[in-house]
C-alpha positions, 0 to 999 in steps of 0.5 A: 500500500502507498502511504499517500495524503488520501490514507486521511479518506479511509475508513478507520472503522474496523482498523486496529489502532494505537494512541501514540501521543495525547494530552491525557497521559493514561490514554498514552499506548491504548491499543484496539479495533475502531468500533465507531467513528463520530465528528470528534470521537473515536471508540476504541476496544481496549481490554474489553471496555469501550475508550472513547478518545479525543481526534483533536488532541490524540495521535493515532497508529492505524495498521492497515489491511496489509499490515503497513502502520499509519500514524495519522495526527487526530487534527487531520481527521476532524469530522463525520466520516462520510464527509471526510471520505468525500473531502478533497485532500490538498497535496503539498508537493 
C-alpha cells in the first residue's frame, strides 16, 4: 500500500489502532479495533471496555489491511466520516 495524503479518506472503522501521543497521559499506548467513528470521537476496544478518545488532541497508529502502520495526527481527521471520505485532500508537493 502507498502511504499517500488520501490514507486521511479511509475508513478507520474496523482498523486496529494505537494512541501514540495525547494530552491525557493514561490514554498514552491504548491499543484496539475502531468500533465507531463520530465528528470528534473515536471508540476504541481496549481490554474489553469501550475508550472513547479525543481526534483533536490524540495521535493515532492505524495498521492497515496489509499490515503497513499509519500514524495519522487526530487534527487531520476532524469530522463525520462520510464527509471526510468525500473531502478533497490538498497535496503539498
Amino acid at each position: 500500500m502507498r502511504i499517500t495524503p488520501t490514507i486521511l479518506q479511509h475508513e478507520f472503522i474496523g482498523l486496529d489502532a494505537e494512541i501514540a501521543d495525547n494530552l491525557n497521559p493514561s490514554c498514552v499506548g491504548l491499543h484496539g479495533r475502531v468500533l465507531n467513528e463520530t465528528r470528534n470521537m473515536l471508540v476504541i476496544l481496549h481490554k474489553g471496555k469501550k475508550r472513547l478518545i479525543a481526534k483533536n488532541v490524540a495521535v493515532f497508529h492505524f495498521t492497515m489491511p496489509d499490515g503497513t502502520v499509519v500514524e495519522i495526527d487526530g487534527k487531520k481527521i476532524i469530522g463525520r466520516p462520510e464527509h471526510r471520505i468525500k473531502k478533497r485532500v490538498k497535496r503539498r508537493w
